[in-house]
C-alpha positions in Angstrom: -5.7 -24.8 -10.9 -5.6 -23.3 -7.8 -7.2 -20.1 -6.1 -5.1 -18.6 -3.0 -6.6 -16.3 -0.7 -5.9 -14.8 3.1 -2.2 -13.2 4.2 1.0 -14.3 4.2 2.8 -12.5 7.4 5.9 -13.9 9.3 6.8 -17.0 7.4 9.9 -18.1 6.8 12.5 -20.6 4.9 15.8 -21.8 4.8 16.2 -22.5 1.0 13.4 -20.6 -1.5 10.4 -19.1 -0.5 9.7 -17.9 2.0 6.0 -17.3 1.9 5.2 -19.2 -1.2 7.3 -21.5 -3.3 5.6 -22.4 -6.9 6.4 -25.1 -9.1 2.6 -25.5 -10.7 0.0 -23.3 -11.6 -1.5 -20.7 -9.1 -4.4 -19.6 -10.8 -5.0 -16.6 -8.7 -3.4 -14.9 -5.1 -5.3 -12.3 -3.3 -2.9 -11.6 -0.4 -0.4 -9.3 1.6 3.1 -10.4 1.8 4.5 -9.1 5.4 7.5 -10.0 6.7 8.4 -13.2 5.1 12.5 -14.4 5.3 14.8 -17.2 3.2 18.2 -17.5 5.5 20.0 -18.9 2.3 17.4 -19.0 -0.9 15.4 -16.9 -3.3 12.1 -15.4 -2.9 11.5 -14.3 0.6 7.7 -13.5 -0.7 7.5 -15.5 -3.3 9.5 -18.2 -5.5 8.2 -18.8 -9.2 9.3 -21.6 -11.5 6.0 -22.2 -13.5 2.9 -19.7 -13.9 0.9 -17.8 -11.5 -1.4 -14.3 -11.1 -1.4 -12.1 -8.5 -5.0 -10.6 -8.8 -6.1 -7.1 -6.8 -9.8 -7.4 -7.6 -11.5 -7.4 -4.2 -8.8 -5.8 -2.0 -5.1 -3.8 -2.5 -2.4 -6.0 -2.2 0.8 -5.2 -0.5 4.4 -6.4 -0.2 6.7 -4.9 2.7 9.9 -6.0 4.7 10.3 -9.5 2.8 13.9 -10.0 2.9 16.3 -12.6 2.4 19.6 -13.1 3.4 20.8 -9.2 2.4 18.2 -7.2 1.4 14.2 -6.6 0.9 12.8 -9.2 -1.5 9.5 -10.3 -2.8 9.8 -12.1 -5.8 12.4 -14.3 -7.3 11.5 -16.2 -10.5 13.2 -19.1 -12.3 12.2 -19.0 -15.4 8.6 -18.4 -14.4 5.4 -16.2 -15.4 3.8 -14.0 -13.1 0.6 -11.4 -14.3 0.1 -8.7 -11.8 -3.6 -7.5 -12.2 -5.3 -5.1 -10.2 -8.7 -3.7 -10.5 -9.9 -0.2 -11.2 -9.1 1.7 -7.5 -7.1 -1.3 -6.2 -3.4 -1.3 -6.2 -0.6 -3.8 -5.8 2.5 -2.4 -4.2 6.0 -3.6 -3.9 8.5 -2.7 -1.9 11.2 -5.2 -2.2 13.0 -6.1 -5.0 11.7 -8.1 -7.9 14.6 -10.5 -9.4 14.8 -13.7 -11.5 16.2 -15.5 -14.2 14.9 -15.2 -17.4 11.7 -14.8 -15.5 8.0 -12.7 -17.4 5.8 -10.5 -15.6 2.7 -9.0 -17.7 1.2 -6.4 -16.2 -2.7 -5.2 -16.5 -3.6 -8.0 -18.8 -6.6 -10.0 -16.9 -10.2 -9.9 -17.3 -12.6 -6.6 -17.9 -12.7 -6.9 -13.6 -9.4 -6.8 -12.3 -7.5 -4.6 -15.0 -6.5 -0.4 -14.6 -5.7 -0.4 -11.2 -2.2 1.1 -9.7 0.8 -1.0 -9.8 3.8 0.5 -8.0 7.3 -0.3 -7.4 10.1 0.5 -4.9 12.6 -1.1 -5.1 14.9 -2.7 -8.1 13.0 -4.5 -10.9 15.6 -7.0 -12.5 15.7 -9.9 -14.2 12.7 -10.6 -15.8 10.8 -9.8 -19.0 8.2 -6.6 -18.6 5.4 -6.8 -21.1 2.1 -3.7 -20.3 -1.2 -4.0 -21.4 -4.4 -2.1 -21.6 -2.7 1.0 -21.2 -1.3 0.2 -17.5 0.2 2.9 -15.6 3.3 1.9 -13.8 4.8 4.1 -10.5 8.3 4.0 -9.6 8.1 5.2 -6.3 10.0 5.3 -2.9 9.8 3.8 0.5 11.5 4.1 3.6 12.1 0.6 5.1 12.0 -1.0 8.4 15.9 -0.5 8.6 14.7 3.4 8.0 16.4 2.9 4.5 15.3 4.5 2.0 14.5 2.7 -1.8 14.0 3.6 -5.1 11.8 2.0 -8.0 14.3 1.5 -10.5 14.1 -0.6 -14.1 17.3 -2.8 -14.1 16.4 -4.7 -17.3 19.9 -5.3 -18.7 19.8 -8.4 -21.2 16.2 -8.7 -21.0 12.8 -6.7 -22.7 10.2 -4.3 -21.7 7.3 -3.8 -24.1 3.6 -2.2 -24.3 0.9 -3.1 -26.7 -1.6 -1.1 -28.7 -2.9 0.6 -25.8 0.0 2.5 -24.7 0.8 2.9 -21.2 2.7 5.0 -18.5 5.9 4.9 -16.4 5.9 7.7 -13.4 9.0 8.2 -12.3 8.5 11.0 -10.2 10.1 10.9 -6.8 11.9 13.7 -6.2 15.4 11.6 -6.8 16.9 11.3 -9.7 17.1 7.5 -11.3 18.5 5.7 -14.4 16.0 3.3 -15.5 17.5 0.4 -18.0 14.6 -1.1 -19.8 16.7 -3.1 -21.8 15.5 -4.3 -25.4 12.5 -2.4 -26.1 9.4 -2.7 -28.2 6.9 -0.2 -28.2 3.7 -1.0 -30.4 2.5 2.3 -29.3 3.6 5.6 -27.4 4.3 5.5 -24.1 4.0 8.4 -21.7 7.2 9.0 -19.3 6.8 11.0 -16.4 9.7 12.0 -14.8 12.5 14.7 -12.0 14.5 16.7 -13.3 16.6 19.8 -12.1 17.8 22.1 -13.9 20.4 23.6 -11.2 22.3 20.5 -11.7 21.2 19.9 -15.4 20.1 16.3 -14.0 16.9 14.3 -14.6 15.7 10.9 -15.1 16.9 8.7 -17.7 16.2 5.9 -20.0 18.5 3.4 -21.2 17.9 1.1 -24.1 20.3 -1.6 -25.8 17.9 -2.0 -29.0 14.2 -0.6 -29.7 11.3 -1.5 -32.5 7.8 -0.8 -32.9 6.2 2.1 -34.1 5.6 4.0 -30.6 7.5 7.0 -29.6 8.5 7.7 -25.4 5.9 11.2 -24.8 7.2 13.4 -22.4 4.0 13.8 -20.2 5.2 15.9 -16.9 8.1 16.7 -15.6 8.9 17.5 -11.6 11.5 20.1 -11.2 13.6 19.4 -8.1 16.1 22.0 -6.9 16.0 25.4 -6.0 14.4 26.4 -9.2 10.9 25.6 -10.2 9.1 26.5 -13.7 8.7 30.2 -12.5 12.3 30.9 -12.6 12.5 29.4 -15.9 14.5 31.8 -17.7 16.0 31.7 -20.9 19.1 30.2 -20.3 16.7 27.3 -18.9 15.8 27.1 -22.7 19.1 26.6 -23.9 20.7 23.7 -22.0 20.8 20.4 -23.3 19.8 17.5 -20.6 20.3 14.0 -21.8 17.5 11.2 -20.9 17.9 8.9 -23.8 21.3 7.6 -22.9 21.4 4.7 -25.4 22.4 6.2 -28.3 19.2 3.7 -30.4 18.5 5.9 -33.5 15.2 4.6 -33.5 13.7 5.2 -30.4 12.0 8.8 -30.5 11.4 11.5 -27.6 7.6 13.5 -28.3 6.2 16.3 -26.2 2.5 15.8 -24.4 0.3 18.4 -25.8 0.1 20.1 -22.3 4.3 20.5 -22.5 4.2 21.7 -26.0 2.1 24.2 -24.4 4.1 25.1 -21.5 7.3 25.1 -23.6 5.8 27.9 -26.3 3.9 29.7 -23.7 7.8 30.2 -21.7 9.4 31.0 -24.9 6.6 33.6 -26.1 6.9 35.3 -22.8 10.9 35.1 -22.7 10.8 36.2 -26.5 
């Protein structure tokens, strides 16, 4: 058992980890991770091959410009656990990619203290088993790099699972960029709330893609951000009539729902079109 505490800036390794490499049990990290590097491994914030929690209770925690050998990292996992906790007004941000193999990451599901902060993401989620508790609310965001690159929050879950207990949850995808988040095999135990760009020049928006889906929960429609030229006072009635696709799995048994506030906004534009 073991409590880490203080910064990690400017370390660096040839093989994995580059800031931390984990083969035990880390009981609890309270740290920035700042411009770590691996030259040839995995992880240039952290490697995982066992269990550990990053923990935002007393201070935000921040991950920026970690990179290995060709791009911006912070976490590779091997098969490991990580839970990401972060209290009420704290937030944990990444901003390099999260990758592994096989690896779990659960997300608001630590003590009464350190749970229903802000957890955001920008950069590419992949390879790793997403479970939300405790109704967390996950951003997909953006960043601009040191490079002056620009990176997206983007859910690449192919061949693994995202899933949310009884509480529910939220994934923000607003960003003004339109993004295709895979969340792979999907069990919702309870509606999730999907925020989300869409324009309706291009008849783009945000999608979701699923290879299989179970539980009882639906995907709600909370807000949408128009991008474009248009915006929801030039909705007009041919704005009613086209068909944009964000389910682009094709799983029978995953449902779309409206939030009550865009069941309004939808019947208070066709009343006035009408």
């Amino acid at each position: 058992m073991r409590y880490v505490t203080g910064d990690y800036v400017g370390n660096s390794a040839t093989n994995d980890g580059g800031a931390i490499y984990n083969s035990g049990n880390i009981t609890s990290i309270t740290a920035d991770f700042i411009g770590n590097r691996v030259t040839n491994g995995k992880g240039a914030g952290i490697y995982n091959s066992d269990t550990m929690a990053l923990v935002a209770e007393t201070k935000d925690m921040l991950f920026y410009d970690n990179k290995d050998n060709t791009k911006y990292n912070d976490i590779y996992q091997n098969n490991g656990t990580i839970a990401i906790n972060a209290a009420e007004n704290h937030n944990i941000i990444f901003n390099g990619t999260i990758e592994g193999d096989n690896g779990t990451i659960n997300i608001n599901n630590g003590t009464a203290q350190n749970i229903n902060g802000n957890y955001e993401f920008n950069n590419i989620i992949s390879g790793n088993n997403i479970a939300i508790f405790n109704g967390a609310k996950i951003k997909l965001d953006k960043i601009t790099q040191t490079d002056n690159s620009v990176t997206y929050g983007v859910f690449n879950l192919s061949g693994q699972t995202f899933a949310n207990d009884e509480n529910g949850g939220s994934i923000d995808t607003i960003n003004d960029h339109i993004d295709a988040q895979n969340l792979g095999s999907v069990t919702l135990n309870s509606n999730l709330n999907y925020k989300f760009d869409m324009n309706l020049a291009t008849e783009k928006t945000d999608t979701i893609e699923t290879s299989y889906s179970d539980g009882t929960g639906k995907i709600i429609l909370s807000e949408i951000n128009l991008l474009g030229t248009k915006s929801w006072e030039d909705f007009g009635e041919s704005d009613l009539n086209k068909k944009i696709q964000i389910l682009t799995s094709g799983i029978a048994n995953l449902q779309l729902g409206l939030s009550t506030d865009l069941e309004t906004l939808f019947e208070n534009k066709n009343n006035k079109l009408g």
